[in-house]
N, C-alpha and C positions, 0 to 999 in steps of 0.2 A: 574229839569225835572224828573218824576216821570215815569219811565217804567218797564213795566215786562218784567225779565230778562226768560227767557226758560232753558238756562244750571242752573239756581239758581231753578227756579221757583217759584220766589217770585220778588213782586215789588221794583226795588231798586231807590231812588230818587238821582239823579244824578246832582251836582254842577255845574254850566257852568259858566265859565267866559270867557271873550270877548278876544282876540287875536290881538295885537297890529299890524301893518302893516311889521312893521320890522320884528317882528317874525314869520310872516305869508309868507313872501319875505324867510327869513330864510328857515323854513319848505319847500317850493317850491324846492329850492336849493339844497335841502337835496336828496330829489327825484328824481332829474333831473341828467341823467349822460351822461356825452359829451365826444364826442374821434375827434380828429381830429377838435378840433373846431366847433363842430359841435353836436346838440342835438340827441342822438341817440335810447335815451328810457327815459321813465317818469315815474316812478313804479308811481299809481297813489293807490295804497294799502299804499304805504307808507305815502301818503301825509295821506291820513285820518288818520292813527294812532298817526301819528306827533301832528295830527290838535286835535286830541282826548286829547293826553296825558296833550298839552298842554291847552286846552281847560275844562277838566276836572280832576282839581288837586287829586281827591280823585285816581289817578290812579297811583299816585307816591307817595301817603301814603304809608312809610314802614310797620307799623302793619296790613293792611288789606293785602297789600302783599305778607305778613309771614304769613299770615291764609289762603290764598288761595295757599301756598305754589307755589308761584311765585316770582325770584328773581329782576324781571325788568319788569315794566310799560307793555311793547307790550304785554309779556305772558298771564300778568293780564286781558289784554284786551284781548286779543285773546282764555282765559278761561271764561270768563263772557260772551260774546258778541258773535252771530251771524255774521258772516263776511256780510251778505246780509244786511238783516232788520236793524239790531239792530245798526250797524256801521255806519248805514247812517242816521239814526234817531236822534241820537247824534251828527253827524257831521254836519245835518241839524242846528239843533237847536244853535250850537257853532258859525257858519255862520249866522244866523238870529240874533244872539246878535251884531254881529260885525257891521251887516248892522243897527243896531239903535243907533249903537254910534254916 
């Protein structure tokens, strides 16, 4: 998927691979925080960069992450990407693969 990046300014083409159920359950999980038995909040920011990271391998390539001088996947994402636009564009598109499996 081929988008222009704003913090880059320049188009970068973006790897999407499909997101298996289980890991997708995973991710959910991750975000979801319960007390008392009970669902109390859903950080739903997190879901998407979960959904990204895992969604879009080149975001845990160690050498692009050492040139963006970022030591873990989120920061990479969260130096590249618009939290608005851009983060939903990608998460769109990572969802649309899933739905043609």
């Amino acid at each position: 998927h081929k988008m222009f990046v704003t913090k880059v300014g320049e188009v970068l083409d973006f790897e999407i691979q499909a997101i298996n159920a289980e890991k997708a359950t995973e991710i959910q999980q991750k975000a979801i925080k319960i007390e008392n038995g009970n669902v109390s909040d859903i950080d739903v920011y997190k879901t998407k960069v979960l959904t990204i990271m895992e969604g879009c391998p080149m975001f845990k390539d160690k050498a692009l992450r050492e040139h963006f001088k970022c030591p873990t996947p989120k920061e990479l994402i969260n130096k590249l990407l618009l939290k608005g636009e851009q983060i939903v564009r990608l998460l769109r598109c990572t969802i649309c693969l899933n739905i043609k499996i």
